[in-house]
C-alpha positions in Angstrom: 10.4 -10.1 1.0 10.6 -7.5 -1.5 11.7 -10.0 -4.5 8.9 -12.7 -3.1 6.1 -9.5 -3.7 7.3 -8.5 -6.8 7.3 -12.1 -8.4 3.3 -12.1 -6.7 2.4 -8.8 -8.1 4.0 -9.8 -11.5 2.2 -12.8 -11.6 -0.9 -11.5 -10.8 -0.8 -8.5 -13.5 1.1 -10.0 -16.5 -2.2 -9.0 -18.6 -3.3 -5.4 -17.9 -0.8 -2.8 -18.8 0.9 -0.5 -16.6 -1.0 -2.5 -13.5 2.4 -4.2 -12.2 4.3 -0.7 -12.2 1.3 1.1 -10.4 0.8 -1.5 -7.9 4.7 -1.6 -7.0 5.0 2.0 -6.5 2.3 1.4 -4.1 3.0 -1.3 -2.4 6.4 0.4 -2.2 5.1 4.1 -1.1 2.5 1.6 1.7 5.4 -0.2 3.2 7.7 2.7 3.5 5.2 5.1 5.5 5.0 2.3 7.9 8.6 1.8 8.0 8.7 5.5 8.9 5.9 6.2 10.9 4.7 3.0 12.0 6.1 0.7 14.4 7.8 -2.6 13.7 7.0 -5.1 12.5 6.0 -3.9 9.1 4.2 -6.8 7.0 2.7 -6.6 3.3 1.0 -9.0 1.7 -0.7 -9.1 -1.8 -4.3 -10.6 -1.1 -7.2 -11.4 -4.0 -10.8 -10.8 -3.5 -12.9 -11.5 -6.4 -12.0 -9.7 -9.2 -9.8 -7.5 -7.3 -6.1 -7.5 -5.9 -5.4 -6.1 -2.4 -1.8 -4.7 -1.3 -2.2 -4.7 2.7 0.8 -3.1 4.8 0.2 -3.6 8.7 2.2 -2.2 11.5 1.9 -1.9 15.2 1.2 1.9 15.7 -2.5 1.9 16.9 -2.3 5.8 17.5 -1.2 7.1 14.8 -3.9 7.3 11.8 -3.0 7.3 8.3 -3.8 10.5 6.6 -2.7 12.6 3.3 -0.6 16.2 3.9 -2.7 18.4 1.8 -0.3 20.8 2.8 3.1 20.1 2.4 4.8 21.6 -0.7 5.5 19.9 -3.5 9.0 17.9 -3.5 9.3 17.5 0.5 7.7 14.0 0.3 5.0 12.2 1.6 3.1 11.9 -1.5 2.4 8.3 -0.8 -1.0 8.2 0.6 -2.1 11.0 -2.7 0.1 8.4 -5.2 -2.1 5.5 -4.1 -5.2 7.2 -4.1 -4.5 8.0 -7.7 -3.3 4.9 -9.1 -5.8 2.2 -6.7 -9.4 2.1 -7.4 -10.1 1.9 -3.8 -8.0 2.8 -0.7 -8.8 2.8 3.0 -7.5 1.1 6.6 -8.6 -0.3 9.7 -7.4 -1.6 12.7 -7.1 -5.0 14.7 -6.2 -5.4 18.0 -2.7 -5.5 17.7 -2.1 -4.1 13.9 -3.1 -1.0 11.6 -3.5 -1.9 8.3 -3.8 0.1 5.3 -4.8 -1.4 1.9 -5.1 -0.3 -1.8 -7.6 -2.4 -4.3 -6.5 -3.1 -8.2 -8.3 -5.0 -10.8 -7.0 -8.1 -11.7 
C-alpha cells in the first residue's frame, strides 16, 4: 500500500517543488493517527478534484473526532493534525455511515 501511494503521489507532483515531500509526511502523519486512534481498517487513497489533490484516510471509529492538542508540549507527539494544517491548503473530515474520514487538499 505504502509503495503503490508513494508512486501516486510522485506521479501526481513531479512538477511543483517540495509538493511530493509535504504530501507524504501527510499522508503519512493521516494514516498513522488512524492506525493509533482509529479502528481498523485504515484505508488512504490519493483522490483529484479539479485542480487539487486530496489524501483521504478513513477508519471505522465514528466516536472519536479528529482534533489538534494545542496543549501538549513540544516533542511528545501528536503534531500530525498541526503538520497538515501547515503544509495542505485545506484540511477537514466527515463521516459516512460506517467510516470517518479525514482529508488534506494540495495543488496539483
Amino acid at each position: 500500500m505504502r509503495a503503490a501511494l508513494r508512486e501516486a503521489i510522485e506521479t501526481h507532483t513531479a512538477e511543483v517543488d517540495d509538493l511530493f515531500d509535504k504530501m507524504a509526511v501527510v499522508a503519512t502523519e493521516l494514516a498513522t493517527n488512524a492506525l493509533r486512534h482509529g479502528l481498523p481498517p485504515t484505508e488512504v487513497r490519493l483522490l483529484r478534484e479539479d485542480d487539487h489533490l486530496i489524501i483521504d484516510v478513513a477508519d471505522h471509529d465514528l466516536g472519536t473526532l479528529p482534533e489538534v492538542d494545542a496543549d501538549r508540549p513540544l516533542g511528545a507527539g501528536g503534531l500530525g493534525l498541526q503538520l497538515t494544517k501547515t503544509f495542505a491548503i485545506d484540511v477537514g473530515w466527515y463521516r459516512t455511515e460506517a467510516t470517518k474520514h479525514v482529508w488534506a487538499s494540495f495543488p496539483s
